[in-house]
N, C-alpha and C positions, 0 to 999 in steps of 0.2 A: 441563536448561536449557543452552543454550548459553552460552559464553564471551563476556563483551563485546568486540567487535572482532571475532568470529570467525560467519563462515556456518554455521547449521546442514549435513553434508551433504546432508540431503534436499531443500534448497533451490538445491543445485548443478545448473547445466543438463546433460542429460545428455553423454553424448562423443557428438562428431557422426561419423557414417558416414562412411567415408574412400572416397573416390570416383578411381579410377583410369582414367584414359580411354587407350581401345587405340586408338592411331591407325595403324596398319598399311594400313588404306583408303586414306589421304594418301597412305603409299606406293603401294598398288595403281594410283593415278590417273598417278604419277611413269614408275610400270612398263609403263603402258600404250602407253608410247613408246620401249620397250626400253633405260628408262634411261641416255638420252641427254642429257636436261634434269635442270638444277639443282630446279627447281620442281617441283611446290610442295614447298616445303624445311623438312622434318620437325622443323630443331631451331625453324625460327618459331613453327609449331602446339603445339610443345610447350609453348613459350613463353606462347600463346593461350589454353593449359589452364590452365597455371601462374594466368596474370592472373584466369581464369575461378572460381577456386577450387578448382582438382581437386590431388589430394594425391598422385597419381603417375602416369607413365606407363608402359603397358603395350605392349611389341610383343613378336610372335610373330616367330622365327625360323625360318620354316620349312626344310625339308630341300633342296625344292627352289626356295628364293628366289624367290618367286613374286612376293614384294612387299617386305617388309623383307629389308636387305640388310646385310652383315657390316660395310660402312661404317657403316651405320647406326647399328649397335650402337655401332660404338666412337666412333662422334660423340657420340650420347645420354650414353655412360659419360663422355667424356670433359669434357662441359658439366656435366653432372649439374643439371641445374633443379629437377627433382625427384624425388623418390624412384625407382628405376626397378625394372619389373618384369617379367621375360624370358620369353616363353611356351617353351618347347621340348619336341620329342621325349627320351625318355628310353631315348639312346644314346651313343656313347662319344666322336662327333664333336664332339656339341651337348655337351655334357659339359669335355668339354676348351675349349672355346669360354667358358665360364661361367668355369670355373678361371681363365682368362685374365682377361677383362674385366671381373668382380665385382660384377654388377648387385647389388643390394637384395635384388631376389628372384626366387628360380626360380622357376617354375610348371609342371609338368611335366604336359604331356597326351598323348593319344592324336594317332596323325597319321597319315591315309594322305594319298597322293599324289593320288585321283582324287578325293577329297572338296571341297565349295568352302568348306565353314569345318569347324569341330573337332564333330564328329558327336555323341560322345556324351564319357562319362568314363572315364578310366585305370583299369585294373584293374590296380590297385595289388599284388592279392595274386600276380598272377601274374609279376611284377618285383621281389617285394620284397628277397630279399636285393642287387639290382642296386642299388635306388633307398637301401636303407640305407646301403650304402655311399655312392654319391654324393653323398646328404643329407651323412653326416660330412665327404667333401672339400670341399663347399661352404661348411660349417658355418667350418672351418676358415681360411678367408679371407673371411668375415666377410658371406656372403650366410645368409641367411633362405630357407627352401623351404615350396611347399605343391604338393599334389595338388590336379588339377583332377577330379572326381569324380561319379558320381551319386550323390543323394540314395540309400544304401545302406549300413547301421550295418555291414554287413563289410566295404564299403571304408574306411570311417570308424577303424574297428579296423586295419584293415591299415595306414592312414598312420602311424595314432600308431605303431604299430611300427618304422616306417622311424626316426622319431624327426623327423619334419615338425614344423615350426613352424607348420600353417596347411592347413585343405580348404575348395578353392573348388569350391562345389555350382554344376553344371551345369541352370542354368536354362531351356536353351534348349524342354526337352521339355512344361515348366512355360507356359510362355507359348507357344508359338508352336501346341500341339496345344489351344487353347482349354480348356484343364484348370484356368486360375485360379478357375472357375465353382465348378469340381468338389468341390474341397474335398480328393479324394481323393490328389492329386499334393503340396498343399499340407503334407500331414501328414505323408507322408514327409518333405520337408522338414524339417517343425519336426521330428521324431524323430531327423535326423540329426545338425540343427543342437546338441540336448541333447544327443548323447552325443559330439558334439566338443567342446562345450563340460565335459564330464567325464572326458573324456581330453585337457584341457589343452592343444587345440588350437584355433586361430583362426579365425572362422568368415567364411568370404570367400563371394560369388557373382558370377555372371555368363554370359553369351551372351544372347540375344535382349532384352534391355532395353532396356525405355522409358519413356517419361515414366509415364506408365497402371501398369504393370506395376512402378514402383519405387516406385509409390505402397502399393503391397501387400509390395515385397519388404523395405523399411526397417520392418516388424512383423516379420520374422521372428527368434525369441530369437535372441540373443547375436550376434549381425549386426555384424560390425567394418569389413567392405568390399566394394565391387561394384566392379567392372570392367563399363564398359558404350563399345563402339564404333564399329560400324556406323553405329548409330543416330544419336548424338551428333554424328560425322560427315556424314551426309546432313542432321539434323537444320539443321548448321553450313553447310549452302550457302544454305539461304533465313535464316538469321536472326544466323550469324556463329558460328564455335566458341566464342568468349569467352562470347558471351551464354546460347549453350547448355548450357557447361557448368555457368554462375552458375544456369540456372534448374533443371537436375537436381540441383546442389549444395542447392538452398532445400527443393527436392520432399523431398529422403533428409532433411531435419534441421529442417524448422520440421514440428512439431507439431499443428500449427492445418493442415497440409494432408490431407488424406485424399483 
């Protein structure tokens, strides 16, 4: 019997999904003009998340500045709105770049040059004494790291190795090859999702998400956060980012929606 004054646990609402929105597009649209113009200017939208109810923002740093840019970075670090979460290659530039400005958190993925978003997941084992190491400098100045990854229990093993606080499962192959049907893409998933979640790691996703598809990805076990931006972004020119990211925010954490 419970304590009078005190809530059963089992009557506690669950923790909501922590919902990171990549705005790097915002830049893309800035870049389009060879970053000439102020506008549209990254720390407002972040700002537009914030209001929205999104728990942190994500940009990717790419190699070749394609669209976030090193200002950027050290704007975002330097306001800090909220949480912030750094996508990068896992080399010695972007590396050093992180030691410096001390986002939140790394994210470390694959990255080629000719690709137009992050194709698949890091193969973690074949970097891994690099990225242990890096994980530890990181660690050390007080960022948090994960591996971006596919749904695959030996990358999932490899991260915990590194000593990652965190794999975000590459969703993109999941949603965008019409395989949410399948069931069979699905299960990989949750298999990987359980055995991060028993190797003590946190269990993140993200790329191709939408409304539709987060409506399935907020059941997957032990799910603590999605990064979703493309979408959120286009979504946000017909209906406003604020409002869009209030209405993904409701989709991940009210209950009653399916």
């Amino acid at each position: 019997m419970a304590q009078p004054g005190k809530v059963p646990p089992l009557w506690l609402p669950p923790q909501n999904i922590r919902l990171g929105v990549n705005i790097d597009h915002i830049a893309t649209l800035r870049q389009a003009r060879g970053g000439t113009t102020a506008y549209p200017s990254l720390l407002f939208f972040a700002d537009e998340c914030r209001q929205g109810g999104a728990d942190q923002i994500t940009i990717h740093l790419r190699e070749d500045r394609r669209h976030i840019q090193d200002r950027d970075l050290e704007d975002l670090c330097r306001v800090r709105l909220l949480s912030l979460n750094l996508e990068m290659a896992a080399t010695d530039e972007m590396l050093a770049i992180a030691l410096m400005r001390k986002p939140d958190w790394v994210c470390f993925v694959p990255e080629k040059r000719e690709e137009l978003t992050t194709e698949g997941g890091l193969d973690v084992a074949s970097k891994a004494e690099w990225l242990r190491d890096a994980t530890q400098k990181l660690a050390s100045v007080g960022t948090r790291v994960s591996m971006f990854i596919e749904s695959d229990i030996r990358q999932v093993e490899a991260s915990a190795r590194t000593g990652a606080h965190a794999v975000e499962f590459h969703t993109g192959h999941w949603v965008m090859k019409g395989s949410m049907a399948s069931g069979v893409d699905w299960s990989r998933l949750e298999a990987a999702a359980m055995c991060a979640q028993e190797q003590s790691l946190s269990v993140h996703a993200g790329h191709g998400l939408d409304y539709s598809s987060a409506r399935r990805i907020k059941k997957l076990p032990h799910l603590v956060e999605v990064n979703i931006g493309h979408f959120l972004v286009c979504d946000g020119l017909v209906a406003g980012l604020r409002a869009s990211v209030m209405q993904m925010v409701q989709i991940l954490n009210d209950p009653n929606i399916e």
